[in-house]
SEVO-80342 format. One line per field, with one value per residue (C-alpha): y, x, z; residue number from 1; residue in one letter. Coordinates in steps of 0.05 Angstrom, whole numbers. Last residue first. Layout:
<nodes>
y <- [Y,...]
x <- [X,...]
z <- [Z,...]
num <- [NUM,...]
residu <- [A,...]
</nodes>
This chain:
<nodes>
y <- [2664,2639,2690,2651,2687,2698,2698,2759,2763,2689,2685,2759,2725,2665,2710,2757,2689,2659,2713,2724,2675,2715,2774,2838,2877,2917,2854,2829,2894,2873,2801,2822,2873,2827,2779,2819,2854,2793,2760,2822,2827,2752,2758,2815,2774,2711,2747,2787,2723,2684,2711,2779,2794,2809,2848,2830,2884,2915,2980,2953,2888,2918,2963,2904,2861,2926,2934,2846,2849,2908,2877,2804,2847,2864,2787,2763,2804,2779,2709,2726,2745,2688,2634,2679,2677,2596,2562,2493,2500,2473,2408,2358,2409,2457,2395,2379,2455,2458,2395,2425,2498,2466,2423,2459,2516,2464,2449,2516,2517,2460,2482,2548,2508,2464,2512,2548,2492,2519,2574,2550,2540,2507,2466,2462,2498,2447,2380,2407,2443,2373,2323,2381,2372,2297,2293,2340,2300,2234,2273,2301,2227,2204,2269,2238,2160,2164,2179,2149,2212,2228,2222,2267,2336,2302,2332,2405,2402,2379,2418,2493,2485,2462,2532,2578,2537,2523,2597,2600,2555,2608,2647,2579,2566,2636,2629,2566,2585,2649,2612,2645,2599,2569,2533,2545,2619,2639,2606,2631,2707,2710,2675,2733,2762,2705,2664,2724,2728,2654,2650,2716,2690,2607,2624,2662,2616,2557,2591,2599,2522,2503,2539,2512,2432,2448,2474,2419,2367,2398,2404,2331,2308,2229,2220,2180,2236,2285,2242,2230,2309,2303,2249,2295,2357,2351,2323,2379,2431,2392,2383,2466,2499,2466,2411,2473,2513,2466,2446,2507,2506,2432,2442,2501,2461,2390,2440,2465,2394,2368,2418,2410,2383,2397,2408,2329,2326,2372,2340,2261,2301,2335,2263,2236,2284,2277,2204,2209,2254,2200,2152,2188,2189,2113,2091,2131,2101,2027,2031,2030,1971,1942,1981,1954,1885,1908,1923,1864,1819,1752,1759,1777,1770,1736,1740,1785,1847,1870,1939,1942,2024,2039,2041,2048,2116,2070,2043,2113,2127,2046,2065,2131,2098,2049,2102,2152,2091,2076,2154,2156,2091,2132,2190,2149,2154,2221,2208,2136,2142,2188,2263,2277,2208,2222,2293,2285,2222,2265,2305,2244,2215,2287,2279,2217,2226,2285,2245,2209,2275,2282,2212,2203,2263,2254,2201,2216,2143,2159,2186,2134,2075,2117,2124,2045,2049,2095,2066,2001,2031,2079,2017,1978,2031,2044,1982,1991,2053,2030,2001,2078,2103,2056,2067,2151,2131,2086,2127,2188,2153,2127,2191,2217,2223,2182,2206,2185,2134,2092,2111,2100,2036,2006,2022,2002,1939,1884,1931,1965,1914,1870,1928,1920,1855,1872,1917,1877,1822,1883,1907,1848,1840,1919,1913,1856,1867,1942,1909,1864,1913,1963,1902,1892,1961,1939,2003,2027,2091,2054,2010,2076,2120,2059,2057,2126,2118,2074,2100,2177,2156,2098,2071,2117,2117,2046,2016,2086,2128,2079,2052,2126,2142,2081,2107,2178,2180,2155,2225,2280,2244,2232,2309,2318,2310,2255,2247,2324,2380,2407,2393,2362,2393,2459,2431,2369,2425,2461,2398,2374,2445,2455,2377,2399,2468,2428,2380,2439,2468,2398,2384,2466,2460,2393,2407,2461,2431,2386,2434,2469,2417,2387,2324,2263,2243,2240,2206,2150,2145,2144,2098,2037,1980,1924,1852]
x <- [2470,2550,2579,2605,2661,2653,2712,2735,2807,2825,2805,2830,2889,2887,2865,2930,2979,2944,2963,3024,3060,3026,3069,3042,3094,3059,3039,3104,3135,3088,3113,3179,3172,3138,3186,3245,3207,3179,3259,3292,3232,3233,3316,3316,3261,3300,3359,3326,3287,3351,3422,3453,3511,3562,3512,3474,3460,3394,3392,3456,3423,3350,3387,3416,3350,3316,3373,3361,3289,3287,3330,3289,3231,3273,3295,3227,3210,3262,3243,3155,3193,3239,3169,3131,3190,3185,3233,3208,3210,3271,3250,3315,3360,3321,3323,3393,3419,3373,3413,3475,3467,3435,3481,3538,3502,3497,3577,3594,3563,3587,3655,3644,3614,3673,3721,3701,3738,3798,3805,3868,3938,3892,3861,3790,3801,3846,3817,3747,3738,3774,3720,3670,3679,3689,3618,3593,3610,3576,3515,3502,3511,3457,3412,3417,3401,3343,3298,3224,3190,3178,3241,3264,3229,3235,3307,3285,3241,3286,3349,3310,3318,3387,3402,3371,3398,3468,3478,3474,3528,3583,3547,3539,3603,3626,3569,3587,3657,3635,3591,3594,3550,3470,3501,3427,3408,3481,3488,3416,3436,3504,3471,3412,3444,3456,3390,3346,3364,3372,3289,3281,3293,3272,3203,3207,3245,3202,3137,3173,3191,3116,3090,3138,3129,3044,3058,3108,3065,2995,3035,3056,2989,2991,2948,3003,3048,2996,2995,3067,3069,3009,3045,3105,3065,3072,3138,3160,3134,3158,3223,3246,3207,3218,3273,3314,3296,3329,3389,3430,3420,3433,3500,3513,3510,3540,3608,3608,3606,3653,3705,3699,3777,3812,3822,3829,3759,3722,3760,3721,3658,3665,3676,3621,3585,3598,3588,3522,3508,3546,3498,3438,3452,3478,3411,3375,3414,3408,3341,3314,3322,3299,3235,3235,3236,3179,3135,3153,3138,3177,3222,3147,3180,3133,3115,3052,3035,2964,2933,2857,2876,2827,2884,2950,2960,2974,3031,3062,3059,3087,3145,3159,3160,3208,3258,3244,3263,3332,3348,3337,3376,3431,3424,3435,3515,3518,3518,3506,3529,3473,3463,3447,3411,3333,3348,3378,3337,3271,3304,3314,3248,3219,3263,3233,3165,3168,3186,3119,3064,3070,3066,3011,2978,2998,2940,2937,2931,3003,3031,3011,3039,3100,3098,3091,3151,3190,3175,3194,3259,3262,3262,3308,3366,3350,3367,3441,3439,3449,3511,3532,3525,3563,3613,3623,3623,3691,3721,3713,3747,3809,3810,3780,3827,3799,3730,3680,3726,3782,3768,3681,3690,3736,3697,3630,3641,3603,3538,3548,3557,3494,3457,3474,3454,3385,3382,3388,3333,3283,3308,3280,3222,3193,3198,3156,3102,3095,3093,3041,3008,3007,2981,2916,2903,2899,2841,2882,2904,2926,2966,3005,3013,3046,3092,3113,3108,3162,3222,3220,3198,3220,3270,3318,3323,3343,3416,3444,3397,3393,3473,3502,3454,3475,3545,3537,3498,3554,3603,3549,3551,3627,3634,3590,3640,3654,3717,3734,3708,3637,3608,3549,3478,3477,3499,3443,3397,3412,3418,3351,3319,3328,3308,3243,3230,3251,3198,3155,3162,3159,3090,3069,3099,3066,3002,3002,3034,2972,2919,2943,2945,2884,2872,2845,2775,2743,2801,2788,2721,2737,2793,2751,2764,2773,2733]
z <- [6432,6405,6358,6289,6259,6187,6134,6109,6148,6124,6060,6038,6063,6022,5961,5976,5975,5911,5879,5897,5838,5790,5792,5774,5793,5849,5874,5877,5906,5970,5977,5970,6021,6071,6071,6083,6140,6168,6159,6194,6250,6266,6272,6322,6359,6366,6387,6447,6467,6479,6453,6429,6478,6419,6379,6312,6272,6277,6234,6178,6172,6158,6107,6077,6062,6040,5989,5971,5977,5921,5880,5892,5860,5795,5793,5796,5738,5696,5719,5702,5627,5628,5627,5581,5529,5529,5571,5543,5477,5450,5495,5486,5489,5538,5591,5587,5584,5647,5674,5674,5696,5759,5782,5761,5814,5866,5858,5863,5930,5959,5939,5975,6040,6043,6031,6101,6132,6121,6066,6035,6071,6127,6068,6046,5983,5936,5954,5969,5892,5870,5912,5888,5819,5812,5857,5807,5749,5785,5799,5721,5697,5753,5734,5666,5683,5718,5664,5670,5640,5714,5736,5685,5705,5776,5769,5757,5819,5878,5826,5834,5923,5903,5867,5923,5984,5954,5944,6012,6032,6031,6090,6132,6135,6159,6200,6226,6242,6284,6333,6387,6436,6430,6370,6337,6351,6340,6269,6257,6281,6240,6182,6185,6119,6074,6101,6085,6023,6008,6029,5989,5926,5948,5940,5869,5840,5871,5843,5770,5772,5799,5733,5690,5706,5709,5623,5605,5636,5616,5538,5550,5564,5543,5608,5636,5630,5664,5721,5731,5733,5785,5831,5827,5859,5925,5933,5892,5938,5998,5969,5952,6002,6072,6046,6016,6073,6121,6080,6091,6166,6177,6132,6184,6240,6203,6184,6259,6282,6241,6249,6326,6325,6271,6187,6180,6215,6156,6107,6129,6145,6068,6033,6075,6055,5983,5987,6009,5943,5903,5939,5917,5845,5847,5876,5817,5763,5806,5812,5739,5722,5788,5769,5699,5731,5780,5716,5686,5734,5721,5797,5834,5905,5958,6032,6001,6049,6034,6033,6031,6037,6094,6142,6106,6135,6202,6174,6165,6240,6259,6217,6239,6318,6291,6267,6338,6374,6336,6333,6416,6414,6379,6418,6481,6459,6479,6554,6577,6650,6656,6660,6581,6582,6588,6557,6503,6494,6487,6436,6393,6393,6368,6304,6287,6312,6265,6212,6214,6195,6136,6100,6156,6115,6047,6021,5951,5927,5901,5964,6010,5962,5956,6033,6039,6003,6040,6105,6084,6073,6137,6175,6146,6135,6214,6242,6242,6279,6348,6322,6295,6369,6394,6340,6354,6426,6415,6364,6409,6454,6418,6383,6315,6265,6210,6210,6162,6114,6148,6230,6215,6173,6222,6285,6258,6219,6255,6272,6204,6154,6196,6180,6103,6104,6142,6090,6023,6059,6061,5988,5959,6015,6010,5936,5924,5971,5945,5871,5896,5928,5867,5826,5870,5868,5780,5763,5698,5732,5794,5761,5722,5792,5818,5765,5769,5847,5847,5807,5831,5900,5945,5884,5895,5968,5974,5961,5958,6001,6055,6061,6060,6113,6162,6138,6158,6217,6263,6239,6274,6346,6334,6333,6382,6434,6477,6481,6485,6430,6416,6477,6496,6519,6492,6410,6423,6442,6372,6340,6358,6357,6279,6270,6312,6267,6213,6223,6236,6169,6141,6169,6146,6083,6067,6086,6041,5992,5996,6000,5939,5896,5914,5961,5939,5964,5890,5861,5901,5885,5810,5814,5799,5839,5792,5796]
num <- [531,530,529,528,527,526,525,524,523,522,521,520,519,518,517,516,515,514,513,512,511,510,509,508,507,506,505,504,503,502,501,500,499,498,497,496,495,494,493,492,491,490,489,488,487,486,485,484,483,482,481,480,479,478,477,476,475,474,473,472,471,470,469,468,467,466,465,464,463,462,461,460,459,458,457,456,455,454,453,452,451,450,449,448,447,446,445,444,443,442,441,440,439,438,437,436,435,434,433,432,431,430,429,428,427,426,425,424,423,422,421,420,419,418,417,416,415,414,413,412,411,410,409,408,407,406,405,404,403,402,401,400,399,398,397,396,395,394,393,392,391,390,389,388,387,386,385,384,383,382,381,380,379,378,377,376,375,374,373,372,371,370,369,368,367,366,365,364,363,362,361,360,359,358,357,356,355,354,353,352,351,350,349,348,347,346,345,344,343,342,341,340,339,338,337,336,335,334,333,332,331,330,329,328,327,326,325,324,323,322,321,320,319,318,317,316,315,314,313,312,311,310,309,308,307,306,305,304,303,302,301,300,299,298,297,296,295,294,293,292,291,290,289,288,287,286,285,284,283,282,281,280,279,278,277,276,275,274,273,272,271,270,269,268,267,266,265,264,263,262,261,260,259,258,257,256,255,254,253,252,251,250,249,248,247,246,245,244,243,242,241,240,239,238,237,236,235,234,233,232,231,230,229,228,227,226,225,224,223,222,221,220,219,218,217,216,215,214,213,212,211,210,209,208,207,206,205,204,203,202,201,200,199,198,197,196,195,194,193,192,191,190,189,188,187,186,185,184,183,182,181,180,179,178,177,176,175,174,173,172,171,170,169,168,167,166,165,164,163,162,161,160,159,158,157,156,155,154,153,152,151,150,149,148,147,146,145,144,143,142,141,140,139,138,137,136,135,134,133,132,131,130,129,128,127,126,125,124,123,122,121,120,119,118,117,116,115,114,113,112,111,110,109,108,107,106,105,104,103,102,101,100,99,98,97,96,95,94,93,92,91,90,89,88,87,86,85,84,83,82,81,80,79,78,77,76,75,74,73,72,71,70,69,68,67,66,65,64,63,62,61,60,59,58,57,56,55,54,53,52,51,50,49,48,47,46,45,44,43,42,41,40,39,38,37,36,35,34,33,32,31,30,29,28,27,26,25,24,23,22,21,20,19,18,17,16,15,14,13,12,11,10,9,8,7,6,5,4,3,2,1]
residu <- [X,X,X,X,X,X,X,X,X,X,X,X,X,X,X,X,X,X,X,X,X,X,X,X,X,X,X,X,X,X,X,X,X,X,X,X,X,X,X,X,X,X,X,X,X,X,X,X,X,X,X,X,X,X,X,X,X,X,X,X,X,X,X,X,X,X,X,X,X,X,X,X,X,X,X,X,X,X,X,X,X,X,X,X,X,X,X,X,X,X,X,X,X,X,X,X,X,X,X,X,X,X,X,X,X,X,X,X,X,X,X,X,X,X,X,X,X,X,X,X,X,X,X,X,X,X,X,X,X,X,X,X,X,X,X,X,X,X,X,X,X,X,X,X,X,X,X,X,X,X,X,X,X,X,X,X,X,X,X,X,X,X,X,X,X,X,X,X,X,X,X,X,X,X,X,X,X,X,X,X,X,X,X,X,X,X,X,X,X,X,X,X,X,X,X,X,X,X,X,X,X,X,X,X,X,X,X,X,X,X,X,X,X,X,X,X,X,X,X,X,X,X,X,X,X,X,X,X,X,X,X,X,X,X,X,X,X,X,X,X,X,X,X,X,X,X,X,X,X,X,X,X,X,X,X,X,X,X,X,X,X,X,X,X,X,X,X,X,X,X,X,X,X,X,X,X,X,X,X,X,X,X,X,X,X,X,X,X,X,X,X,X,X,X,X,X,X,X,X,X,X,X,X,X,X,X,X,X,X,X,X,X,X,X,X,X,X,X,X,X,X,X,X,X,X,X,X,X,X,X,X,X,X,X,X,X,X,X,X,X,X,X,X,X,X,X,X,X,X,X,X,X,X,X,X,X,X,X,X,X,X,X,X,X,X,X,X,X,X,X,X,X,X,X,X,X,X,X,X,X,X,X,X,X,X,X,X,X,X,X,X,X,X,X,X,X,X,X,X,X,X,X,X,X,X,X,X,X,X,X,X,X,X,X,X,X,X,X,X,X,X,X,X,X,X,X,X,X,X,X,X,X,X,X,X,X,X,X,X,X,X,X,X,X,X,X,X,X,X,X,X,X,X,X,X,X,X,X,X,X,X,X,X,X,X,X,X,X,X,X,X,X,X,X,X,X,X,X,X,X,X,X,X,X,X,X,X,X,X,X,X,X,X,X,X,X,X,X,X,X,X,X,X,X,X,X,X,X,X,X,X,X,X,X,X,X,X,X,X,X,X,X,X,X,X,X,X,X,X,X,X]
</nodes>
């Protein structure tokens, strides 16, 4: 007998309450990934044999590995087809499928960890880092053996997130990378003064992997969830899934392959290059994740819904509503981030740290235009297209490998090329798959949709001269660190903040709408007085 979805659906979480969730998980996953590097950065130098240099270069083939042979199918392919069996009442069908996928690509992991255990060294002084010395080789592989593991781990947590995420379930899904990221600090500091040094960060990254795993099992809890020791080869869901994988697989790699691409220039331009490049990468990619994947990870499950529905118009209508919120996000966000990049680059090297925000300043472009691609590209993914935004990545990977090629040279700009190249690359990005998107749906950007951007762009003016004035009243001094620093760079961002919040009202926007009546929430609720 079916379960019928109607109790399910009645404990789901709203919209609302799940981005929230999300922002505020993520926010303080980044908040914990922000203070990883930061006290990885005071704990271990920059250059010498065991500098963080190989620390950064051992994630990038156990990452490379995941998001190429993995990744794509955890979300954008899965869930779409999970989201259909659980509309027509067949739970017993989405663990099969689960089953299915979690031992294929189980048995494809634990060949790629064997890859990376065996071929560490070579794999690491031929395509990450090639100039890395004897030493740093050495820690740089230890670290990448301890590592080997994690490609498994993170892939069955991926699917039994997808699971997780399309029963509506988000809060385990939440919640598990931050054991990640909080396994890792703890090593710093368990084998910062040891014999083991740096290299304990990789069995701090191995922990922290298998303590994710056991988090996001536990979501599974009421589920009736079953693991199947079987493979369903004549399914033809699962077939259209493996179908589908390999466009989606590809996209990710080619992004994987761009860092390693970057790490691999970054090296050849000297010693510490890597690091400083990873610091300000971390920095550029942190409000992307906070604003630009959380929101979209919150709301693909309803743009699947509205496809299986046969509501294109609630598709088209939801898809343009979350596209103007992100645009108006992400504004200020790259403000902010363009002129506090001399405070964040300070705030998380601990030291001077002129080559980060030099970096760091030609990477924010990146953060406004690849916060727009997390929701433009599930747009496709959830009409089942993984091939486009796969075409789109392999013509920006050409352009960036050229854009590095030519600007990341001492002749050129040095290492600073990377971050310009990586930002001309998000815009391609961008430009590209919108012309995709209005060509096949002529009226997608209707006139309402450019009318709320038009007025976005008159409030972001507004942000922007306030931004600078801010800037020019509290600039950042020589001596500027600790509490002092912190609170120069909390009154620049509230200010910056707060004005574009405030010229949004007066502008009518919708998007802060929902901001005043959370507030007016908050200060008018009751306060119980104990008798």
């Amino acid at each position: 007998m079916q379960e019928k979805p109607a109790a399910t659906s009645k404990k789901r979480m709203s919209f609302g309450n799940v981005a929230m969730l999300l922002v505020v998980t993520t926010l303080i996953g980044q908040v914990l990934g922000f203070l990883r590097t930061k006290i990885v950065n005071a704990n271990f130098p920059a250059l010498g044999p065991h500098s963080t240099d190989s620390y950064f270069a051992a994630f990038n083939i156990p990452d490379f590995f995941f998001y190429t042979l993995a990744a794509g199918a955890l979300g954008v392919v899965f869930i779409p087809v999970l989201a259909e069996r659980l509309h027509k009442s067949d739970k017993k069908g989405m663990w099969e499928l689960s089953s299915s996928l979690i031992n294929m690509l189980g048995i494809v992991m634990c060949v790629a960890a064997v890859i990376i255990f065996v071929f560490a060294k070579p794999l690491i002084h031929h395509i990450v880092a090639p100039n890395l010395t004897s030493q740093q080789l050495d820690v740089a592989a230890t670290i990448m053996r301890c590592l080997a593991l994690n490609p498994l781990f993170f892939t069955i947590s991926g699917i039994l997130n997808a699971v997780q995420q399309t029963l509506g379930r988000f809060f385990f899904y939440a919640i598990a990378p931050l054991f990640y990221n909080s396994s890792i600090i703890l090593s710093v500091f368990i084998f910062r003064h040891s014999s083991i040094g740096i290299e304990g960060l990789g069995i701090g990254a191995l922990v922290g992997a298998i303590l994710q795993l056991g988090v996001v099992c536990l979501g599974l809890r009421g589920t009736s969830f079953r693991w199947r020791p079987t493979i369903l080869w004549r399914s033809k869901d699962f077939r259209m899934i493996l179908r589908q994988l390999p466009p989606r697989s590809l996209d990710q790699g080619i992004d994987q392959i761009e860092s390693i691409v970057e790490t691999n220039f970054a090296r050849r331009l000297g010693e510490g290059n890597i690091s400083y490049y990873s610091n300000a990468y971390t920095l550029q990619t942190a409000p992307t994740l906070l604003v630009g994947t959380t929101i979209s990870t919150a709301v693909f499950p309803l743009l699947n819904k509205r496809l299986a529905q046969g509501r294109p118009d609630l598709f088209r209508r939801d898809f343009l509503r979350i596209l103007r919120l992100m645009i108006w996000v992400a504004t200020p966000t790259t403000i902010v981030s363009y002129f506090c990049r001399g405070y964040l680059a300070r705030l998380i090297f601990t030291r001077n740290a002129p080559e980060i925000a030099l970096i760091f300043g030609y990477l924010t472009p990146a953060i406004f235009f690849g916060t727009l691609y997390t929701i433009m590209s599930r747009w496709f993914y959830a009409q089942k297209d993984t091939r486009t935004p796969l075409f789109v990545s392999v013509f920006t990977i050409g352009l960036n490998i050229l854009l590095v090629s030519m600007w990341a040279r001492v002749t050129s700009y040095g290492v600073a090329g990377l971050g310009m190249a990586q930002s001309v690359v998000a815009i391609a990005e961008v430009l590209v798959l919108g012309g995709i998107m209005v060509y096949r749906d002529r009226g997608l950007l209707n006139w309402a949709f450019w009318n709320g951007c038009i007025r976005i762009l008159s409030v972001s003016g507004f942000t922007l001269v306030v931004g600078a004035i801010m800037l020019s009243l509290m600039p950042l001094g020589l001596h500027d660190v600790g509490f002092g620093l912190v609170l120069r760079l909390s009154v620049i961002t509230g200010v910056i903040f707060t004005t574009h919040l405030l010229v949004s009202a007066l502008f009518g926007l919708e998007e802060v709408q929902p901001v005043f009546r959370w507030i007016g929430r908050l200060f008018s609720r009751p306060t119980k007085v104990p008798y």
